[in-house]
Each structure stands twice: as structure tokens, then as C-alpha cells.
C-alpha positions as CSV (number, residue, x, y, z in Angstrom):
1,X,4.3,-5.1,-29.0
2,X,5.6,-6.6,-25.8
3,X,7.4,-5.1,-23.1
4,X,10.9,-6.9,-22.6
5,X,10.5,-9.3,-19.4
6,X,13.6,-7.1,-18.0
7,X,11.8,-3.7,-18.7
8,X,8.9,-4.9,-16.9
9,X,7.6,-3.3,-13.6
10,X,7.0,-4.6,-11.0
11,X,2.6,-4.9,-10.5
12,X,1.7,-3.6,-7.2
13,X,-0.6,-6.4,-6.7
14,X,2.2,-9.1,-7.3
15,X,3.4,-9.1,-3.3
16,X,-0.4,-10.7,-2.9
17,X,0.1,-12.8,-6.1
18,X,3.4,-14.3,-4.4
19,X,1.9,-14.9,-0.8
20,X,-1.2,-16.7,-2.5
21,X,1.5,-19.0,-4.1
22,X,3.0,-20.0,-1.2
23,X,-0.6,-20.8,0.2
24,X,-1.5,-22.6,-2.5
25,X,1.9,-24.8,-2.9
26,X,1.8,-25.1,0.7
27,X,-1.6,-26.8,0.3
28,X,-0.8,-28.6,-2.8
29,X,2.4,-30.3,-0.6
30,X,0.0,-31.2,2.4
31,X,-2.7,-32.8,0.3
32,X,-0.6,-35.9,-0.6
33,X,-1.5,-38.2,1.8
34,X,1.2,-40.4,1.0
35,X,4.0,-38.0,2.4
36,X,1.5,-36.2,4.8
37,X,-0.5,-38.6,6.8
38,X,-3.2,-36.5,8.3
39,X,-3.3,-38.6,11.3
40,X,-0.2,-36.5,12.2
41,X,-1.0,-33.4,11.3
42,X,-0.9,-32.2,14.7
43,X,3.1,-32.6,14.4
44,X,4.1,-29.9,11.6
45,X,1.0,-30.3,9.3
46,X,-0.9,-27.5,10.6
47,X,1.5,-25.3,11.2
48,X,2.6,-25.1,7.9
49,X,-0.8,-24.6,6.7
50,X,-1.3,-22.1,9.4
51,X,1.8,-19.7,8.6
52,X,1.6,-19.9,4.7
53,X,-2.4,-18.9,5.8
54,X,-1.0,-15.7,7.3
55,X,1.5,-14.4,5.1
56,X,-1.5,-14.3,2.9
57,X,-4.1,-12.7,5.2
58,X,-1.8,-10.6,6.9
59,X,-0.5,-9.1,3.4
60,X,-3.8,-9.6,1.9
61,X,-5.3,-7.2,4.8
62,X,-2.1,-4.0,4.8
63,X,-3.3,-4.4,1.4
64,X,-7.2,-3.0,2.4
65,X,-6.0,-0.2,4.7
66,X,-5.9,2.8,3.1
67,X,-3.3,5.2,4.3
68,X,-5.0,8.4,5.6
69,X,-2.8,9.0,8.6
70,X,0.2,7.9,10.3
71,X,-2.3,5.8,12.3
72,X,-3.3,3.8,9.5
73,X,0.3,3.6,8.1
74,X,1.6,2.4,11.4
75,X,-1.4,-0.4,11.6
76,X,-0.4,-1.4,7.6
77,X,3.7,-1.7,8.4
78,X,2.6,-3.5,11.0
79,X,0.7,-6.0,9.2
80,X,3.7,-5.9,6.5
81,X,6.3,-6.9,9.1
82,X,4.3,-9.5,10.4
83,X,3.6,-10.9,7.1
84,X,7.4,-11.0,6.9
85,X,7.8,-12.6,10.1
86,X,5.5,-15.2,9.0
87,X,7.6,-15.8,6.0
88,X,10.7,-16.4,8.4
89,X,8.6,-18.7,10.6
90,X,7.4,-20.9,7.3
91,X,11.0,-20.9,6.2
92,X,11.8,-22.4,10.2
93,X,9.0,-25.2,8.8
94,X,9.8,-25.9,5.9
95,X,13.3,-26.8,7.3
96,X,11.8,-29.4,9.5
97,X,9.2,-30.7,7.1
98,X,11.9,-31.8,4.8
99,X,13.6,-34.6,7.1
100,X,10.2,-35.1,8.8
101,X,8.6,-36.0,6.3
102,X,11.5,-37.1,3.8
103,X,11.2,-34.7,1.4
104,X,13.0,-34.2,-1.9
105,X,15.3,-31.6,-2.3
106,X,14.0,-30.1,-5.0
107,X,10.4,-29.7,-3.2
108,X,12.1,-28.3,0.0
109,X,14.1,-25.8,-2.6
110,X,11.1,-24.5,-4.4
111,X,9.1,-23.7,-1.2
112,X,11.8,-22.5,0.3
113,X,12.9,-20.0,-3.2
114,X,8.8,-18.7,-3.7
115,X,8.7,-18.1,0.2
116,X,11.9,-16.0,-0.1
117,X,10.1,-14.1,-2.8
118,X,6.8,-13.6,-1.2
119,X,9.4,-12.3,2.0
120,X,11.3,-9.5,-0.7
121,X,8.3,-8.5,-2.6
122,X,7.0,-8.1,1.4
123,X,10.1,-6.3,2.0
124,X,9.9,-4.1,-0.7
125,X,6.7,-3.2,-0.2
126,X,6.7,-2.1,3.5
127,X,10.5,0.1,2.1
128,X,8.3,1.7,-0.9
129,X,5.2,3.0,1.9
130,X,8.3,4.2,4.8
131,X,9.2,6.7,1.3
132,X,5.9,7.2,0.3
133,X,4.5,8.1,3.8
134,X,7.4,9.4,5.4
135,X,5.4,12.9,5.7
136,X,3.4,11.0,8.7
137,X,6.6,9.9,10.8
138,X,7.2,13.2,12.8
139,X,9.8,11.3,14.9
């Protein structure tokens, strides 16, 4: 028997799930050449590519530090708030890309809505370790 999609918790894995999404529909987007033209890449191509890249690596790698001290928790929340940050900046982006490169609404909305999620789940995230670690902050 199945658990009720609004009993479900939340997998502690899915804040990497989400920021692969955005990688991956971020690529998807920038591989038609039609709206895309690589020869001007250099104009908002690459950084799109580039910033959905580092939400990934930068959750990706909080993810791989394990918290042994506040050192290690410190060096994780910061990788968590720039992983947000990067979110925000992608956001900035994907604003621009969408009269740029004429863009429909719909495309411009569904980056935008799984960025914002990849940004909460982020969010969330970096809340649940400040409660779990809070033992370490001796300020």
C-alpha cells in the first residue's frame, strides 16, 4: 500500500534531485539552436549554463561534508547559501533570456517555478542543519 502523496516526506536527497533539474532543463533550453544561436552564447548563453551548473555543484558538494564540527558546518551553510544565491542569480537570467531570446511564457514560467523550488528545498535545507547543529554555534 501507498503512502498518500500529502503524507509523504520530504527525501533528503530531493534538494539535489531539484538542482539537477534545473541543470538539466537549463541544458535542454540552450540546446535548441533555433532559439539559442551558439554564435552568441557569449551574451546570456553561458551564463545560464554556468549558474544552473553551480546550484548543482555547490549543493551537490554541502551535500559531501560531513558535519563533525562547527568548522565543517560553517564551510556546508556556506556552500548552502551560495547555492541559494545562485538560484537568485539564475532567476536574474532567466528574466533576461525570456525577451532575449523571445521566449514563451510558459518556458520562462517553468524555469522560473523548478528554480524557485531547487531555492526552498535549498532553503529548507540550510534551516533544518542551523537546528540540527545548533550545539556548534557558541555565539
Amino acid at each position: 500500500m501507498s503512502v498518500p502523496q500529502e503524507k509523504r516526506r520530504k527525501g533528503k536527497l530531493e534538494v539535489i534531485v531539484k538542482s539537477l533539474a534545473v541543470v538539466s532543463y537549463t541544458n535542454k533550453i540552450l540546446r535548441n539552436k533555433k532559439k539559442f544561436d551558439p554564435e552568441f552564447d557569449w551574451i546570456l548563453g553561458n551564463d545560464l549554463r554556468l549558474t544552473a551548473r553551480s546550484i548543482h555543484r555547490h549543493a551537490w558538494s554541502a551535500n559531501n561534508l560531513r558535519v563533525v564540527d562547527k568548522e565543517t558546518w560553517l564551510a556546508r551553510k556556506k556552500l548552502q547559501t551560495q547555492a541559494i544565491q545562485d538560484c537568485n542569480e539564475l532567476l536574474v537570467l532567466i528574466e533576461e533570456a525570456g525577451p532575449t531570446y523571445h521566449l514563451e511564457a510558459s518556458r520562462v514560467s517553468y524555469w522560473g517555478k523548478i528554480t524557485v523550488e531547487a531555492r526552498e528545498f535549498l532553503r529548507a535545507w540550510r534551516s533544518s542543519d542551523t537546528k540540527r547543529y545548533q550545539h556548534y554555534d557558541d555565539s
